[in-house]
Each structure stands twice: as C-alpha cells, then as structure tokens.
C-alpha positions in Angstrom: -3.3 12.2 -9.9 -5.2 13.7 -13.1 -5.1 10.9 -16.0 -5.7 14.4 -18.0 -2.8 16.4 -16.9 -1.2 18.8 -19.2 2.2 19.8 -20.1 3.4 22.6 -17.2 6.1 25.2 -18.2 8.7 23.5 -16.7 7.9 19.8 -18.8 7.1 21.8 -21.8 10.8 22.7 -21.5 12.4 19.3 -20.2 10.1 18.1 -23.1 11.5 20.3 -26.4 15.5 20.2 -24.8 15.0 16.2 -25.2 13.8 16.5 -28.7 16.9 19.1 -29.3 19.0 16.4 -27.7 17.0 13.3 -29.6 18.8 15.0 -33.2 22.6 15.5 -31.3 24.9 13.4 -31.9 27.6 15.0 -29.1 28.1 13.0 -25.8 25.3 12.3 -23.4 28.0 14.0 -20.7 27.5 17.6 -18.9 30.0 19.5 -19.0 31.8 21.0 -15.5 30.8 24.8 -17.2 27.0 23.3 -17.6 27.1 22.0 -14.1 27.5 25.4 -12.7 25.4 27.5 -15.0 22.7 26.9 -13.3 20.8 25.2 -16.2 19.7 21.6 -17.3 21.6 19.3 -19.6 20.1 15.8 -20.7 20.4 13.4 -19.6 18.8 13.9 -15.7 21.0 12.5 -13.5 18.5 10.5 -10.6 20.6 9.7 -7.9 19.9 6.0 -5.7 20.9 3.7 -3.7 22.3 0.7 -5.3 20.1 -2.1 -3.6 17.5 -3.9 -5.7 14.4 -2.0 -3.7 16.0 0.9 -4.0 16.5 0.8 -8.3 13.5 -0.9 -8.2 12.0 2.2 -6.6 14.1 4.9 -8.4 12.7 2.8 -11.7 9.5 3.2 -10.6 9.9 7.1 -9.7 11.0 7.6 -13.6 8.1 5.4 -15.2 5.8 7.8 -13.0 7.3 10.7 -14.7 7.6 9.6 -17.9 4.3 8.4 -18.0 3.0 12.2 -18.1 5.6 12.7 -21.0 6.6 9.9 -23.1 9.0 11.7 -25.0 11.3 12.2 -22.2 11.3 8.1 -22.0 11.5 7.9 -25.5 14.7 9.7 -26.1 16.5 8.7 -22.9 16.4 11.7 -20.8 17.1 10.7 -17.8 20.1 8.6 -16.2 20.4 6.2 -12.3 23.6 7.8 -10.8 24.1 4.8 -7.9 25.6 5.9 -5.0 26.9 3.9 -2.4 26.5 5.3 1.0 27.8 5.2 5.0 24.5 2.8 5.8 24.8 0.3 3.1 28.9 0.2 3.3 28.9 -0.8 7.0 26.7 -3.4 7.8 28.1 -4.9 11.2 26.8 -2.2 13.3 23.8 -0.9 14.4 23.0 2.7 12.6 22.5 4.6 15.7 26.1 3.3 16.4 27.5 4.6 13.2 25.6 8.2 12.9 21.8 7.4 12.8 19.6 7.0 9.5 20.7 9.8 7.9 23.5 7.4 6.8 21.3 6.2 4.0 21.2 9.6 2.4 24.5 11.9 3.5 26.6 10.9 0.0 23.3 11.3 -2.1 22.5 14.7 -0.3 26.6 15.6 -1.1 26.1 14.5 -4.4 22.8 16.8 -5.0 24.3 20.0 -3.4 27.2 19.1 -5.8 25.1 19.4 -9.1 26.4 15.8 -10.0 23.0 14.8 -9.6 19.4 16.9 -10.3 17.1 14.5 -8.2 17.5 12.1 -5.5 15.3 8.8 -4.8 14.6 7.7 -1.2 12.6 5.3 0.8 10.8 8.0 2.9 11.7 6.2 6.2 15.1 6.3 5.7 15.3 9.8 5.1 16.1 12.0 8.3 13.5 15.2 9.1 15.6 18.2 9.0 17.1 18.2 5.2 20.6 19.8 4.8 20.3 23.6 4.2 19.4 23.6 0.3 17.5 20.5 -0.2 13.9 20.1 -0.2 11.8 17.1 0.0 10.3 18.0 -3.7 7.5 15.1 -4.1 5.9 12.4 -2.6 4.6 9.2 -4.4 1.4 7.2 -3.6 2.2 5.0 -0.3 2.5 1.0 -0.7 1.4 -1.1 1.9 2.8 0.0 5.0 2.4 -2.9 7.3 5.7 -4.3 8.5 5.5 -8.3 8.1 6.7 -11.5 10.2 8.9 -13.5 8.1 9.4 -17.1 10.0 12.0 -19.9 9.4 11.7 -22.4 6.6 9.4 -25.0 7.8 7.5 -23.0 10.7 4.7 -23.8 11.7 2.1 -20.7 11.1 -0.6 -20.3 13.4 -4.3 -19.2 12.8 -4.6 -17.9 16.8 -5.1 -14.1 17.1 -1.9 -13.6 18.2 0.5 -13.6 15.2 3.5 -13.4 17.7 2.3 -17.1 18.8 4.1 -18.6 16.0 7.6 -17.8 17.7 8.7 -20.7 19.5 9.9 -19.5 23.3 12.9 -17.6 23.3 13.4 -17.6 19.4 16.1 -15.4 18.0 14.6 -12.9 16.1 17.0 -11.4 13.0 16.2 -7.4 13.5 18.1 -4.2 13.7 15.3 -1.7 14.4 14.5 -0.7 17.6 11.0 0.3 16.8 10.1 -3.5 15.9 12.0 -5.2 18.5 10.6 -2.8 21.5 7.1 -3.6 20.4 7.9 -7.4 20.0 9.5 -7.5 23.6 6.8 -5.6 24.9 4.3 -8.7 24.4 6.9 -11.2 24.1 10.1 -10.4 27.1 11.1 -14.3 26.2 12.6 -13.1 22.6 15.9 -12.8 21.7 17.4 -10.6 19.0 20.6 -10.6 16.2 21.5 -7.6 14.7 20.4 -8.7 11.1 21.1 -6.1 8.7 21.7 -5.6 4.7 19.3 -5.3 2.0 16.1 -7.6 1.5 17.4 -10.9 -0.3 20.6 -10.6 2.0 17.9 -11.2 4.9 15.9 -13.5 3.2 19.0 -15.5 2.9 20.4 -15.1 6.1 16.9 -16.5 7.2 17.1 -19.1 5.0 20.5 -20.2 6.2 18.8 -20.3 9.8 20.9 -17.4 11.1 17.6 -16.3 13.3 13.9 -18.1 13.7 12.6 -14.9 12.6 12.5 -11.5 10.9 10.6 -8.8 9.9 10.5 -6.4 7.3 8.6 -4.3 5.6 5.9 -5.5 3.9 5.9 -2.5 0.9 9.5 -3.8 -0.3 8.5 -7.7 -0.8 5.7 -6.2 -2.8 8.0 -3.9 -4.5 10.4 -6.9 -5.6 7.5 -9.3 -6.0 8.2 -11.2 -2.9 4.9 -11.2 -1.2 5.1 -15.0 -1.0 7.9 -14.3 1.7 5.4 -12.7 4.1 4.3 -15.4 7.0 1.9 -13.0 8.9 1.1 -9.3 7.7 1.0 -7.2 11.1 -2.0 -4.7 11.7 -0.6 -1.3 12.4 -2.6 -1.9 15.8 -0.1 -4.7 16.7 2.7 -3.5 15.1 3.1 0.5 14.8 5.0 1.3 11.7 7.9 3.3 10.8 7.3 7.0 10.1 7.4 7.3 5.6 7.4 3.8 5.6 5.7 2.6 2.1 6.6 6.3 0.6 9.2 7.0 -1.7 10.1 10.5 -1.7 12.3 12.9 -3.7 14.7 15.5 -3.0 16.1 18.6 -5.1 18.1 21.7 -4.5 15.7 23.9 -3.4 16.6 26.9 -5.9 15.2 24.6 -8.2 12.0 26.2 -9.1 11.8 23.7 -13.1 12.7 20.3 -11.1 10.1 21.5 -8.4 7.6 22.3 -10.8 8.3 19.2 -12.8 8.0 17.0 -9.3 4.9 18.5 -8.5 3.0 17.1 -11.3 3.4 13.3 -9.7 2.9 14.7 -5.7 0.4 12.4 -4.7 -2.1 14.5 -1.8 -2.6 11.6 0.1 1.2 10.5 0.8 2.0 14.3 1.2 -0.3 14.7 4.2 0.0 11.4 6.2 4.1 11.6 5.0 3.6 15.2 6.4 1.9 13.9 9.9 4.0 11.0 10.5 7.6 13.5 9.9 6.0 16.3 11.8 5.5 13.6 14.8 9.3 11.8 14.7 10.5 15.6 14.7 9.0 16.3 17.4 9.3 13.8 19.5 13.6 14.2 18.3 14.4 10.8 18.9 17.7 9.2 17.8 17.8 5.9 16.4 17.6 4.4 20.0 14.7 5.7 20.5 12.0 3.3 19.3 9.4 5.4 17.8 6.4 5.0 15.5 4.6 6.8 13.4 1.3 6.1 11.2 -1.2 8.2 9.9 -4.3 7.3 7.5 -5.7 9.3 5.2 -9.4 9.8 5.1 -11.1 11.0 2.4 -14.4 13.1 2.6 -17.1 12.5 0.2 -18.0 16.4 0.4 -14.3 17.7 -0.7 -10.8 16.9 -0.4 -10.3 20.0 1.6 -12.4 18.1 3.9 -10.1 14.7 4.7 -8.8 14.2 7.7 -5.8 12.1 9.1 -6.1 9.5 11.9 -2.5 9.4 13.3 -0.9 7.1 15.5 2.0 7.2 17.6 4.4 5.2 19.8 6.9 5.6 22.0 9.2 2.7 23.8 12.2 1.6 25.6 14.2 -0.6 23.4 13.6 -3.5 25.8 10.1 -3.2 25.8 9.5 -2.4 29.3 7.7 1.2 28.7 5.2 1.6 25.7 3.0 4.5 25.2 0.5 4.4 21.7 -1.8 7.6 21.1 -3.9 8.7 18.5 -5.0 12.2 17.1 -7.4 13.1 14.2 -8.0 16.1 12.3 -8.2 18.0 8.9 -5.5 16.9 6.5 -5.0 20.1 5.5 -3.7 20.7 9.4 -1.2 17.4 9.1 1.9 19.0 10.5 0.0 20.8 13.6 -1.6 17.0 14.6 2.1 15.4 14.2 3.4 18.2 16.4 0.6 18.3 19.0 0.6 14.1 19.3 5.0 14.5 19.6 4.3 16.7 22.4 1.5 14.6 24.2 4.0 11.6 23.9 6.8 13.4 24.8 5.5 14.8 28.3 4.1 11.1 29.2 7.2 9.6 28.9 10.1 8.9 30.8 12.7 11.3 30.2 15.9 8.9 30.2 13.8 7.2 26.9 15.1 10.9 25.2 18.9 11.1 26.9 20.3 10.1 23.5 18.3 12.2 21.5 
C-alpha cells in the first residue's frame, strides 16, 4: 500500500458527511427511510462475528481504514454490528453436518443484503467461494502468517527430530474438527485418534488445558492476532502441513451496487493477498469440495524485481480422504496477474487424479 495515498472521491465524501455529522447533535441511528435510499448515514455499520479473533480482526480492518483518513476515526464514523451466526451457535457438530462453512457468514450476508450493515468482516477461510447474488468480496488485507500450528498438552515433551509429528505420544487424541488437518496428520501418523474440538481460540486453549485431547492445532495467524504466539509448540511448514485456502486473509464483503464502499475498500486492497487469495479460492472452487472433503490450498506470492506485473504465484494443492489413506499435493506457477487460470488448471489436475468417491458429497 502507498504511505502517500490521497483522498479518492468516494473518502473525500465519507470524509466531509463525518465532519457534517461531527457538529449534529441528532442520534447516531439511521433511519428505516435512510436505509432504503440508497445513500450512507454515519455511523458505518461493520458487521462481525462476535469471537475475540474475529473483533480483533474487524478492529484491525477499521484502523487500516482510518489510518488513510483520520477524521473518520476522529469523529466516530464507523460502528461493530456483532452478529452471531449458525457456526458459532452450534458447536457440538461438525460444520459439514450442520450446512458447511458458509455457516460462519449466512446471518452476516442476510444482514448485508438487508442494509442493516454497509460492510462485513471475515476470516478469508471461513468464507465460502460462490458469494450470494449481490455481494462481492470488496477487499483483501495483507495475509498473516499462514502456517497452521501444533499446540501440545501442558507439560509435553517437544522434540527437536525433523518430524514435528514425533512429539505425539502413540495413539494420542488429537482435539480437531477440520478434515484438511486431520487427513494430513493420519496420513503420516494412522496411530492418531481425533475429538471433535470446536469453538473459538481460548475455548480450545482451554479445553487443552483441561486435557480434553494431547493435542491441537490451529492456526498460527490467530495466536498472533490475539498475541498468543507463546501457545504455538511447533509451527508447521506448509510442505508438511498444506494450509487452508484464505487462511491468514481477512476479507470484506459489500453489496455489490456499491460503487463508494467499493471505491473506498479499494484504497486498503493489498495486491499480494488479492492474487494468492485469488489462486487459492479459484482452486477450492474448482475442485467443489464440501466440508468432507479435505482440501488444501496455498499459494505464494513472488515478487519480480523488474515489475509487479511480472510476479508470479507458486501454488500448492492437496487433496485427501479424511482418513488419510489417499493424498495427492501438486504444485503450479505462473504470472500473478493469471491467479484464477493456475487455481483452475491445478483443481482440474487434482480433480482427474483422484478417486471419484473422495467428491460423492460434494
């Protein structure tokens, strides 16, 4: 991002309605009439998630923006809407039992297409490919750390062997509810057991704590997100441990007749997050797997000392059977600008070299 960015249109407009609205004095509330007019009243409603990552994200989504206008932090302009959804409410189950990821998003999307809300804040991985009719995917932000992480027991013993998986005593229970992370485990380690272990980061942590499971993972972008990095007993390589498509990228979603927000998002898209976001998606929707189906998705961005038109994205995929028994990793590269034809083309390669009963659910 430009440290000497200017003030688009669309911010120049956000901008002079929050100094109108600085010298009100009439409630900060828009009215159902404003709602349907079509145009913006402060405060901007940002809707979340209610989990500590996910405010913490949201928060850091607004500091972004406001950093490239002070005055709209300065005179409050926007507002966290918290919206509890499906995926958070019902935490005995697994999500492809209850309706699949999109769980984490269907009440935030309702609430967007409703006008209750102007933006919406997600973790990247949790939010499903196809969009419902209306909404776009508006803005990326730079990625975190996307490694997932190990998280053992209190008093474990950690290795320093090459194999981080060598720290699991035989047959430990392993706390997990994705299937990405527990086909890849099984696939080196068919002696593992696994607990559905779901809820927000410190309700893990705890669960952990309480020796509900020997082990855990997560990922690694949210402990540094809620400065808890100390939690991390082994940070995975991507080579041992694939990644979930998005994960580390917050993204944000508007109606797509939208054309101020849009503008106004588009002056914190981060280039690099865009394309590999835009590999990784391009990939899990063409390979159309449902949450059974234990994919993986991760792309790097590489950067050309010539021009930026001239990056290119290293992408990896994997496909599995949930028990481990069948695991097939590729990799593709090409120009970044071509992000969404690489994700396509390595979907398709996985696709054809896999068992077809892998897909029956999708």
């Amino acid at each position: 991002m430009d440290s000497s960015f200017t003030l688009t249109p669309a911010l120049q407009e956000v901008a002079a309605e929050a100094l109108a609205h600085q010298k009100r004095t009439q409630k900060q509330a828009t009215s159902a009439s404003d709602h349907h007019s079509g145009r913006h009243s402060l405060p901007l409603r940002v809707g979340t998630r209610t989990s500590p990552l996910a405010l913490k994200q949201t928060r850091l989504f607004l500091e972004m923006l406001t950093r490239f206008c002070p005055v709209l932090r300065d005179v409050g302009a926007f507002q966290e809407f918290h919206i509890s959804t499906t995926g958070d409410q019902v935490q005995n189950r697994r999500l492809a039992e209850i309706g699949g990821k999109g769980l984490f998003a269907k009440e935030i999307h309702e609430a967007l297409l409703d006008r209750r809300i102007d933006f919406a804040v997600h973790s990247l991985k949790d939010l499903e490919t196809t969009l419902p009719p209306g909404l776009v995917l508006a803005c990326t932000l730079p990625r975190e750390d996307a490694r997932d992480v190990l998280i053992l027991a209190p008093d474990s013993v950690v290795t320093e062997e090459e194999d981080p998986f060598s720290a699991l005593p035989q047959g430990a229970l392993i706390g997990c509810s994705s299937v990405r992370r527990q086909a890849q485990l099984l696939h080196r380690r068919p002696d593992l057991k696994f607990g559905l272990l779901r809820g927000n980061v410190q309700t893990r942590l705890k669960k952990l704590e309480e020796r509900q499971c020997d082990a855990t993972l997560l990922a690694f972008a949210g402990l540094k997100r809620l400065s808890l990095t100390e939690r991390a007993s082994i940070v995975l390589d991507p080579t041992i441990m694939v990644p979930a498509a998005g994960q580390g990228i917050i993204g944000v979603t508007v109606r797509e007749d939208d054309a101020e927000l849009r503008e106004l998002l588009a002056a914190i898209e981060d280039y690099e997050a865009r394309s590999v976001a835009t590999a990784e998606r391009a990939l899990l929707m063409e390979l159309d797997g449902s949450c059974r189906t234990p994919i993986g998705g991760y792309a790097r961005f590489m950067r050309s000392e010539k021009a930026i038109d001239s990056a290119e994205v290293h992408l990896t995929g994997l496909v599995a059977r949930e028990d481990g028994s069948f695991l097939l990793k590729r990799h593709v590269q090409g120009p970044a600008t071509e992000a969404a034809a690489l994700g396509r083309e390595l979907g398709k390669s996985l696709r054809r070299d896999s068992p077809s009963d892998i897909f029956l659910d999708s």
